[in-house]
C-alpha positions as CSV (number, residue, x, y, z in Angstrom):
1,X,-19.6,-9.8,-21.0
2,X,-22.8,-9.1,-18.6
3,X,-22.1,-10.2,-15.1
4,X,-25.0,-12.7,-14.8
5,X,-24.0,-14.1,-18.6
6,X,-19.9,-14.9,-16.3
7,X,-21.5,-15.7,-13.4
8,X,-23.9,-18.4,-14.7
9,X,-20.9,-19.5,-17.3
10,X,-18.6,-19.9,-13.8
11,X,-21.5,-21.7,-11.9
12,X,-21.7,-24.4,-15.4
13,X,-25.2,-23.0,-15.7
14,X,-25.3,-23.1,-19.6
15,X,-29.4,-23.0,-19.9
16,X,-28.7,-19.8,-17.8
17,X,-26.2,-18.9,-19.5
18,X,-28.0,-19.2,-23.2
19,X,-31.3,-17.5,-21.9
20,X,-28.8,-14.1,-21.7
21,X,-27.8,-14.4,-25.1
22,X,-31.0,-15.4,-26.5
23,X,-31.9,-12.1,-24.4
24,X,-29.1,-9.9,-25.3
25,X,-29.7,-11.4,-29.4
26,X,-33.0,-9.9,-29.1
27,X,-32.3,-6.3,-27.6
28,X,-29.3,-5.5,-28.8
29,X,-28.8,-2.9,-31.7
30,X,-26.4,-4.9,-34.3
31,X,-24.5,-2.6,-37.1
32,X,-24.4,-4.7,-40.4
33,X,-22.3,-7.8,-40.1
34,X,-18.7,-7.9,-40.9
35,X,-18.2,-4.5,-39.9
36,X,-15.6,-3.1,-37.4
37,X,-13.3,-4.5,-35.4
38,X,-13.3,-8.1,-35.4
39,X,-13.4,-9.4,-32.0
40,X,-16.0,-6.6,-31.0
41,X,-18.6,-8.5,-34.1
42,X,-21.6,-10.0,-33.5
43,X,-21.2,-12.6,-36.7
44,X,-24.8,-15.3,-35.7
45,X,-27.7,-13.6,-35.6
46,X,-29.8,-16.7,-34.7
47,X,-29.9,-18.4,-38.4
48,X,-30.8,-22.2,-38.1
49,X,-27.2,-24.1,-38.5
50,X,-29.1,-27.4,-39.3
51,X,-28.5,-29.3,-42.7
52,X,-26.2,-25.7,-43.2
53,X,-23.0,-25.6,-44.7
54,X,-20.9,-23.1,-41.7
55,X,-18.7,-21.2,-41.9
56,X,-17.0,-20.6,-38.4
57,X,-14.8,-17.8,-37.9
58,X,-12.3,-17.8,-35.8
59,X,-11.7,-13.8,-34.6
60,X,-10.5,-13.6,-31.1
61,X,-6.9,-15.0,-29.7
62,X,-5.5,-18.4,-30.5
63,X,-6.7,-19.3,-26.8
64,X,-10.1,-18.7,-27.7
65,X,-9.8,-20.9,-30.7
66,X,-8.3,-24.0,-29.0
67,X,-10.7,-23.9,-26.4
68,X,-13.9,-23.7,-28.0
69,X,-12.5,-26.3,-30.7
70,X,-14.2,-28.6,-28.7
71,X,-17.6,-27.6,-30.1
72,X,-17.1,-28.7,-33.4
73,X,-18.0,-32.2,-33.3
74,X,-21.2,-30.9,-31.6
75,X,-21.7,-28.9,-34.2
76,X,-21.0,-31.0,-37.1
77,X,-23.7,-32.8,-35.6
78,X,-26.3,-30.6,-36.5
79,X,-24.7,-29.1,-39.8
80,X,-24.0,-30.5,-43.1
81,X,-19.9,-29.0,-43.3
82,X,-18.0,-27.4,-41.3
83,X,-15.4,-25.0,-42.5
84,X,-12.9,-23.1,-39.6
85,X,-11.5,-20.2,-41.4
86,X,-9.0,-19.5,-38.7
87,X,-5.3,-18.8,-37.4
88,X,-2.8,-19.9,-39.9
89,X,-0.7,-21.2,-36.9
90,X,-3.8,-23.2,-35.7
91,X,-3.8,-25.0,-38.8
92,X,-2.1,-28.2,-39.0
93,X,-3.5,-28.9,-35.2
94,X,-7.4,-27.9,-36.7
95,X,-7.2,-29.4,-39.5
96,X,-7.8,-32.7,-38.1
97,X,-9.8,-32.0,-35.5
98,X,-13.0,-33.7,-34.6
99,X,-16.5,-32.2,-36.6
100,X,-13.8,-29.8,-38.7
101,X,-14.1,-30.8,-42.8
102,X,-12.2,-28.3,-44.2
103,X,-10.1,-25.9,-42.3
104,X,-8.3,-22.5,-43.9
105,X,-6.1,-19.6,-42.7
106,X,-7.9,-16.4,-41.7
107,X,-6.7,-13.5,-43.6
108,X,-8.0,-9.6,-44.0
109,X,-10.9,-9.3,-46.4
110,X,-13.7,-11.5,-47.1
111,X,-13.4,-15.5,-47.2
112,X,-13.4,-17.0,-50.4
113,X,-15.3,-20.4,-49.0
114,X,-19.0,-21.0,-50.1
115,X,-21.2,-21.2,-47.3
116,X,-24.7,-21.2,-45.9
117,X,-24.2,-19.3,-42.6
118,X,-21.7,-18.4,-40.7
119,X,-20.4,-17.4,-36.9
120,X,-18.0,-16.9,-34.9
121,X,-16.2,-20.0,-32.5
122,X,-17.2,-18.3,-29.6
123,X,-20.9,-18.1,-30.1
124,X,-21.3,-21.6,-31.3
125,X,-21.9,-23.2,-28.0
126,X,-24.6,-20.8,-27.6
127,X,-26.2,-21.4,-31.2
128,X,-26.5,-25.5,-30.1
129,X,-27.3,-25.0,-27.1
130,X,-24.5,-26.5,-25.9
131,X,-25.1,-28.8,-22.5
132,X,-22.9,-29.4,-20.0
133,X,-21.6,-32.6,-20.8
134,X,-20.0,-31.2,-24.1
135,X,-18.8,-28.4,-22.3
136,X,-16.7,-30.3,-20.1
137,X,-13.4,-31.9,-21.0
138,X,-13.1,-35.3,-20.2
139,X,-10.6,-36.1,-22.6
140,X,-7.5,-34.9,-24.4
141,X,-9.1,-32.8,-27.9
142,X,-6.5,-31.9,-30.1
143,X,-3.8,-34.0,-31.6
144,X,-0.2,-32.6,-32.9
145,X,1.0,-33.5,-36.4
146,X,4.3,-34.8,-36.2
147,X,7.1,-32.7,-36.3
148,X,11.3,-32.2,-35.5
149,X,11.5,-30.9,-31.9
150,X,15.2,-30.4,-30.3
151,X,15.1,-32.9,-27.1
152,X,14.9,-31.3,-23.4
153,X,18.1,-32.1,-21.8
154,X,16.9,-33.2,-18.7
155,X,18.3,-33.3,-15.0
156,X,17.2,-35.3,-12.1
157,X,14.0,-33.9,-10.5
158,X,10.9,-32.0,-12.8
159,X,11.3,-30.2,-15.6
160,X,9.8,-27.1,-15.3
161,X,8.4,-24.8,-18.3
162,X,7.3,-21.0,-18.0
163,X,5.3,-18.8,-19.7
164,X,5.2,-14.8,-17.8
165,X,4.0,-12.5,-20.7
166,X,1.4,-11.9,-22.3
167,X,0.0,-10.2,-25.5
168,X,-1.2,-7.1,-24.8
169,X,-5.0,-7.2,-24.1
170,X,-5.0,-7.2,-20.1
171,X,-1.8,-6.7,-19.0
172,X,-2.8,-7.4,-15.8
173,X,-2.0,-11.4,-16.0
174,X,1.1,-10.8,-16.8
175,X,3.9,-11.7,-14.1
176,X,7.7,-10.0,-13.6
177,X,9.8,-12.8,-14.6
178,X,12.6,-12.3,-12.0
179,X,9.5,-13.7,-9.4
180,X,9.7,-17.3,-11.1
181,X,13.2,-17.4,-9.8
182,X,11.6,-18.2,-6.7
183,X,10.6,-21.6,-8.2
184,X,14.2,-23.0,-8.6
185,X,15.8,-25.0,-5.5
186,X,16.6,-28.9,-5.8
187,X,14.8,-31.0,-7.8
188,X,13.3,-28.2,-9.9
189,X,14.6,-27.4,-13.5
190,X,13.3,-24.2,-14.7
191,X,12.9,-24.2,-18.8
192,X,11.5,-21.0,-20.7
193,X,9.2,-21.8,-23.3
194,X,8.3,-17.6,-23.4
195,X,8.7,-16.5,-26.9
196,X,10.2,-13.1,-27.1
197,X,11.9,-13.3,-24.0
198,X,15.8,-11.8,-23.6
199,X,18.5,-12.5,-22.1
200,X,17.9,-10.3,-19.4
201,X,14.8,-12.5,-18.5
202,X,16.5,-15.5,-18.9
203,X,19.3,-14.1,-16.3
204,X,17.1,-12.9,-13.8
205,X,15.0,-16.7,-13.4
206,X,17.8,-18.7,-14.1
207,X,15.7,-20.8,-16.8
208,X,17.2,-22.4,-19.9
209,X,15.3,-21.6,-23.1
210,X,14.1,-24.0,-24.9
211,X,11.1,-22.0,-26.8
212,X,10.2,-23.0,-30.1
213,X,9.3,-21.5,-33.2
214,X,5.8,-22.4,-33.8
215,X,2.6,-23.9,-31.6
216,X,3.0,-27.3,-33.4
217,X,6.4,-27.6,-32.1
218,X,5.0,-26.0,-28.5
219,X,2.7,-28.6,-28.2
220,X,5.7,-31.2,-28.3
221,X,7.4,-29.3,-25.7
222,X,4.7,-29.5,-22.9
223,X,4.6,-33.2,-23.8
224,X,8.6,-33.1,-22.8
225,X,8.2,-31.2,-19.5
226,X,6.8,-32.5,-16.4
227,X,5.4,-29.3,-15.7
228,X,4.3,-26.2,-17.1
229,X,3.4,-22.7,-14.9
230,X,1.9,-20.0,-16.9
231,X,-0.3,-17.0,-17.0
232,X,-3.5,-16.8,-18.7
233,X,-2.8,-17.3,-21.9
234,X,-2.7,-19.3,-25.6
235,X,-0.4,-21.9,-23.8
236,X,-2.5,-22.5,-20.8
237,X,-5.3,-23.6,-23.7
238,X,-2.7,-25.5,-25.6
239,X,-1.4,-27.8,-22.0
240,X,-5.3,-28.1,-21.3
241,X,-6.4,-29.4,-24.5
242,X,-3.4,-31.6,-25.1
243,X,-4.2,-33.1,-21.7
244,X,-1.2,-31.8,-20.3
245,X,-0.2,-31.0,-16.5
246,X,0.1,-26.8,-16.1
247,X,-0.1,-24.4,-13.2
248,X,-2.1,-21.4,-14.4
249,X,-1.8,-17.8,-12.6
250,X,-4.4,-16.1,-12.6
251,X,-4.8,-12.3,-11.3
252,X,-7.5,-11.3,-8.7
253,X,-10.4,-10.6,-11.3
254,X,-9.3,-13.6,-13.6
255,X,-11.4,-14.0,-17.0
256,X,-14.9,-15.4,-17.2
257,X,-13.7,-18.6,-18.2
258,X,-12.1,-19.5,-14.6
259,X,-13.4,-19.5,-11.7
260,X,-13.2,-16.6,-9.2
261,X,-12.1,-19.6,-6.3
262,X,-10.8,-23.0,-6.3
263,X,-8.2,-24.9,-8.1
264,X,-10.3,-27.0,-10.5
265,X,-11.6,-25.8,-14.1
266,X,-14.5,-28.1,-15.7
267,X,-13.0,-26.7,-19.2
268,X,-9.3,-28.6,-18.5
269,X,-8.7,-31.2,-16.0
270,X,-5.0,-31.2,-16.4
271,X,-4.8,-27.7,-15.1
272,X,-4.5,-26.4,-11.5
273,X,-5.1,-22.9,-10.9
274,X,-3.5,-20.9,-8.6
275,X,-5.7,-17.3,-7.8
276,X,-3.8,-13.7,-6.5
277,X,-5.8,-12.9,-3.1
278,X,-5.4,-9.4,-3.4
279,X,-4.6,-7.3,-6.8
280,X,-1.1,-6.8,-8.2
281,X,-0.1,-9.3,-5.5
282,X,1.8,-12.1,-7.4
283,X,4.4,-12.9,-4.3
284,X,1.9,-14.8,-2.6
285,X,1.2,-16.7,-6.1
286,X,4.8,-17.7,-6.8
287,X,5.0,-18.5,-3.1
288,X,2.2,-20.8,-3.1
289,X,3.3,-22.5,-6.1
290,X,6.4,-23.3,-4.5
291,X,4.8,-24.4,-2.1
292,X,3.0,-27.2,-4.4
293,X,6.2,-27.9,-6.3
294,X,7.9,-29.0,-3.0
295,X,4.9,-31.3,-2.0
296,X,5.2,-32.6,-5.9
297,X,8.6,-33.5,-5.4
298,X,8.1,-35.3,-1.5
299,X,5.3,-37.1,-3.5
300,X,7.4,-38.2,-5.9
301,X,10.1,-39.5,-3.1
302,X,8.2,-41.3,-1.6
303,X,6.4,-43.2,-4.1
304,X,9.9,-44.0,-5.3
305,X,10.8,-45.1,-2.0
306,X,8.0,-47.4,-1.9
């Protein structure tokens, strides 16, 4: 992404923001559609959406999906249908979501949905212009089916959840787990909810695991902790669109999406960010988060005191 395009995205300058990709639709030399890798496609090439049956594909991660879910209902708005051909673990959370009529799971090849016009999730709010206000998250988005979910066995204090890997595009967020040990002490249960952790991980933070099997079930997890701290990634998305509390850490040239300072995100409310100061440095992070877990937990004392 173009540097003005982040910065203007960072700064919740969206006119700004569109002007660049109205600019960059213009200039840019597009091979055919549907060609090439598929997060690298350019899918809307400016075709009207209005009275359109869409088609809206979903080809980037699963955190890119849930967050720009949100533009749907915006969208439908404007179209006649709207059809998410996306994730197939997405789907019973999509399915239901606001502006979505039909949802199906993305597979290799060509869709076999009728449509008008299609694009991709993350050019929609540029195709409607999207303003601020339905940029902004002001409340919980996305609602969890209802499924079986093993109970948290709980201890006295917060209930901590972790997330320290990551997929492998930008390994940079990732975080070595033996640092979250750092994070235990009184008061503080540490639960994994990593998927593909070992043992050897487990050992070295000292966290129970209680991952689960699928992101429907996840969801229900983070409504069972008090807390979650995590790196960039699907499940920071998942906490911030279910409305859930999360710690995010994020490395010293975090993704456009956050900002480059501050604790706040306009995208998720329930989510405070925590930033590395210098690169690679994720001791001061975990150190400042323990800081904030210790303050949680006087908090907590004395309101109970009260």
């Amino acid at each position: 992404m173009a540097g003005g395009w982040a910065e203007a995205i960072r700064a919740g300058d969206f006119a700004r923001a569109w002007e660049i990709n109205d600019r960059d639709l213009l200039e840019a030399d597009h091979p055919p559609k549907h060609t090439g890798p598929r997060h690298l496609q350019r899918i809307w090439r400016g075709e009207d959406l209005k009275d359109k049956h869409v088609l809206v594909r979903c080809y980037h991660g699963l955190g890119d999906t849930i967050q720009f879910l949100r533009f749907m209902k915006p969208l439908r708005a404007i179209a006649r249908s709207v059809t998410l051909w996306c994730q197939p673990g997405l789907l019973p959370m999509v399915e239901g979501a606001a502006g979505v009529d039909r949802a199906f799971p993305l597979h290799d090849g060509a869709p076999e949905i009728a449509f008008e016009v299609d694009i991709e999730i993350m050019e929609v709010p540029h195709a409607i212009r999207a303003r601020r206000d339905q940029v902004e998250m002001r409340v919980p988005y996305l609602a969890l089916p209802p499924v079986a979910v093993q109970p948290l066995r709980r201890e006295q204090g917060l209930a901590v959840g972790l997330v320290w890997k990551v997929g492998e595009w930008d390994k940079r967020r990732e975080i070595p787990a033996v640092l979250l040990r750092n994070l235990a002490g009184p008061g503080v249960t540490l639960h994994s909810i990593q998927r593909g952790a070992n043992a050897e991980e487990f050992a070295a933070i000292g966290a129970q695991d209680v991952s689960t099997p699928d992101i429907v079930a996840l969801g229900h997890r983070l409504r069972q902790l008090d807390l979650v701290v995590c790196v960039d990634t699907m499940v920071a998305h998942l906490a911030g669109a279910l409305g859930c509390e999360a710690w995010v850490l994020l490395h010293a040239d975090c993704d456009w999406r956050w900002p480059q300072s501050g604790a706040r995100s306009f995208w998720y409310p329930s989510l405070r960010l925590f930033h590395q100061r210098r690169p690679g440095a994720w001791g001061d992070v975990v150190a400042d988060v323990r800081d904030a877990l210790r303050l949680r937990l006087e908090a907590g004392e004395a309101t109970a005191a009260m």
